[in-house]
N, C-alpha and C positions, 0 to 999 in steps of 0.2 A: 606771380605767386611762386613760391622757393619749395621743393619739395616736400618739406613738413607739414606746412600749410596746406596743401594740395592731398596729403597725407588723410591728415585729420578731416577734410571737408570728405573723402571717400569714406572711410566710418562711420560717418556721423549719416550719411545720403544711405547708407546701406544699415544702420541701427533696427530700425524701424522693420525693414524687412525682413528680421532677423529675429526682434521681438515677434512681427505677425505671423512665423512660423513658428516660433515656437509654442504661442497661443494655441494655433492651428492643432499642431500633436496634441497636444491638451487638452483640446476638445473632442479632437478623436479620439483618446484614450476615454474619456470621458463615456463619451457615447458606447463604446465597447459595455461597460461597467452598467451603463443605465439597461442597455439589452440584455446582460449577459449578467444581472445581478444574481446572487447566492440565493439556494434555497435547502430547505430541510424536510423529509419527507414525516418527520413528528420531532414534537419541542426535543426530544433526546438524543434526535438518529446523528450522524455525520451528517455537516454539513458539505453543502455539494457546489463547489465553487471552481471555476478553472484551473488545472487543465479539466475537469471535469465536467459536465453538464448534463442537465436533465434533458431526460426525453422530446418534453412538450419544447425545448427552447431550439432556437434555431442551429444546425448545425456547425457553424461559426463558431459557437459560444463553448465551444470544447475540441482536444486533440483528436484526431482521428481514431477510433475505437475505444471512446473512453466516454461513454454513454452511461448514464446510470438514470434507474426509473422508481417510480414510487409503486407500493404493492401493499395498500391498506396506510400502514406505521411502519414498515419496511424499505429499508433503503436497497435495489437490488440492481444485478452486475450481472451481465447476461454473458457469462463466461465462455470463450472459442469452445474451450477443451472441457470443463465442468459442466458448464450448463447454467441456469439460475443459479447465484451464491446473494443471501441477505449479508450486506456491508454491515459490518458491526462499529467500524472505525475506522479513519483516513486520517493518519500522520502527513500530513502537505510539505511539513519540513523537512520530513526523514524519509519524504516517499513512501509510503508506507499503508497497506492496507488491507485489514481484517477480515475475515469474511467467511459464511458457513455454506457450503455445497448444499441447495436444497433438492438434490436430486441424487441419491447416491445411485450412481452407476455397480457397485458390486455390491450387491446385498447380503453376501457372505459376512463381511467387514467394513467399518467404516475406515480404517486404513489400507486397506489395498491400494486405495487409489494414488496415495502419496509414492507406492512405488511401483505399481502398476501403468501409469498414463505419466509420458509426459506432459507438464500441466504449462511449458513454459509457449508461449505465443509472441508475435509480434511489438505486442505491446506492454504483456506482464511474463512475468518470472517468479516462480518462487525466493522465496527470501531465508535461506538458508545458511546465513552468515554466522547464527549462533543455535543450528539445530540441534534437533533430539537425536536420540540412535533408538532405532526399533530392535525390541530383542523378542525372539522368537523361543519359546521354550515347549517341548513336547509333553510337559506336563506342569500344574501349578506350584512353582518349585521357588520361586524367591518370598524371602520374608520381607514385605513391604512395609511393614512396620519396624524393620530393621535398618533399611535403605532408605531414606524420606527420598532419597534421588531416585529411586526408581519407583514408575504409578503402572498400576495395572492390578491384574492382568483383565485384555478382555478375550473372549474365546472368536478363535475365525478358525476358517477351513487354510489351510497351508496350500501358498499358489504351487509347491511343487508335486503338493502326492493327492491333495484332497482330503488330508488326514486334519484332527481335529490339532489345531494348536492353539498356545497360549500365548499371547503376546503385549508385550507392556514399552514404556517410553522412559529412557532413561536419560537424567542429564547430562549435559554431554564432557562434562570433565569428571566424569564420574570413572572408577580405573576399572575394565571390563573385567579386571582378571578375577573380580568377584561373582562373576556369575557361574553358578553350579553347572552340572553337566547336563549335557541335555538342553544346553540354551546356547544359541547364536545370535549373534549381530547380524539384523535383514541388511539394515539400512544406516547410515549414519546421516543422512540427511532426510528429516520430517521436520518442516518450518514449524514455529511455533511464534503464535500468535501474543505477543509480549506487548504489554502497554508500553507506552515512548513518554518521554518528556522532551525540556529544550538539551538535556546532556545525553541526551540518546534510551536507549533500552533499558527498562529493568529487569532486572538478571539473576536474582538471587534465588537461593534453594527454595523459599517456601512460595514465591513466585510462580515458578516452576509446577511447583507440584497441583496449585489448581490448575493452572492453562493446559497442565495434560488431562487432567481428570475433562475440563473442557472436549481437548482434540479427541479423546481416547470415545466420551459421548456423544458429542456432534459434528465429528471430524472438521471444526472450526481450523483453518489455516491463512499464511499470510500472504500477499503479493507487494511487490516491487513494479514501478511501472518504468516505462521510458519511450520518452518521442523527441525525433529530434528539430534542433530548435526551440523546445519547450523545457524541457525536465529541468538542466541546470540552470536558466536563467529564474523559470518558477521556484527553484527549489532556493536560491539567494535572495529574491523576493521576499519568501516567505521568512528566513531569517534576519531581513533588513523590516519584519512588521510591514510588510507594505502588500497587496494584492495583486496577481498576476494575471497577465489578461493577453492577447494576441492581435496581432495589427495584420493583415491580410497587403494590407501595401506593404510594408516592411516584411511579410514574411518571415518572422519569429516572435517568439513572445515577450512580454518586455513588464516593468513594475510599474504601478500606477504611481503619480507624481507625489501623494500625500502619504503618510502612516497613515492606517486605519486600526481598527481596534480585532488584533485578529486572536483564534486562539494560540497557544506559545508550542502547540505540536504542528 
């Protein structure tokens, strides 16, 4: 037998072996997905799929600190640094996730907290890519109905004297030098919780101006998450339409073999 021959019979003796492994993966990813199926905690909330997982599932079936539980029709996120925050939304594609402090720790203000605590942990961050700026004013001094960029005001106690101020959120390409005297910039970083599609964020002025009227009422903000082995290969998953899931032998997380029918954020 001439070495081509000899060649081809070693391919042919190894095919098969090659095919049963790769069944194999298949089937364990399989199984991943049948343990580790999606759930919602009402027909509306975000759905709650890997890296994420519900409470009642088994450990496994989600990243390390990326637990979420049901709470009535509540999707909720037992936050290091916040506390209980109800999920309002999870962007899978964009990373990305909504959610309202159901404990406020400063009862002065429902912003304090934004620059008060850092809220960034192990495994979330605020998501400040396209924030607000908080402006502080000693008295109710902007015409808001002049500015649609800037919402407010609402009244809190000032973290440096205890004195009564006035504080509002302004868009953040907006040009400071319109603000009257008697008003500063706290902050130029307050997340803000923007709906996403598949081309990212929407952004625009009137956009804007309910999600503060939101932040400024419920102190609703965003997080960013990240694990690794997990995030970037879940996050091209989700824009290849396909479900992401983690293999424990393999040690990272990987795409499930089929499209499935996912949502397109």
């Amino acid at each position: 037998m001439d070495f081509t021959n000899l060649l081809i019979t070693v391919l042919l003796l190894l095919a098969p072996l090659k095919y049963k492994s790769d069944v194999a993966t298949a089937s364990d990813d399989e199984d991943f997905f049948k343990t580790c199926s999606s759930h919602r905690c009402s027909k509306h909330g975000p759905e709650i799929r890997y890296p994420f997982r519900l409470s009642t599932q088994p450990p496994s079936c989600g990243a390390p600190g990326m637990q979420l539980s049901c709470s009535g029709q509540d999707t909720i996120l037992d936050h290091p640094v916040l506390g209980s925050c109800k999920v309002t939304m999870i962007y899978y594609r964009h990373v990305i996730m909504n959610a309202i402090p159901l404990v406020d720790s400063s009862p002065h203000c429902l912003l304090h907290k934004f620059i008060s605590v850092n809220q960034s942990t192990a495994v979330y961050r605020p998501h400040t890519l396209k924030a607000a700026s908080l402006v502080g004013c000693s008295r109710d001094s902007i015409d808001t109905n002049q500015y649609n960029s800037i919402v407010g005001p609402t009244s809190c106690l000032s973290l440096a004297n205890n004195a009564s101020q006035f504080w509002y959120l302004a868009y953040p390409y907006e040009y400071m030098s319109i603000l009257p005297l008697g008003c500063t910039i706290v902050s130029k970083d307050i997340p803000m919780p923007y709906s996403y599609d598949k081309n990212g964020p929407n952004f625009d002025i009137s956009i804007f101006t309910e999600t503060a009227k939101r932040v400024i009422s419920t102190g609703e903000t965003v997080f960013t998450w990240y694990s690794s082995n997990v995030t970037s290969i879940c996050q091209q998953c989700e824009h290849e339409g396909r479900r992401c899931g983690f293999s424990s032998q393999r040690d990272q997380a990987f795409c499930q073999h089929h499209s499935m029918s996912l949502s397109q954020v």
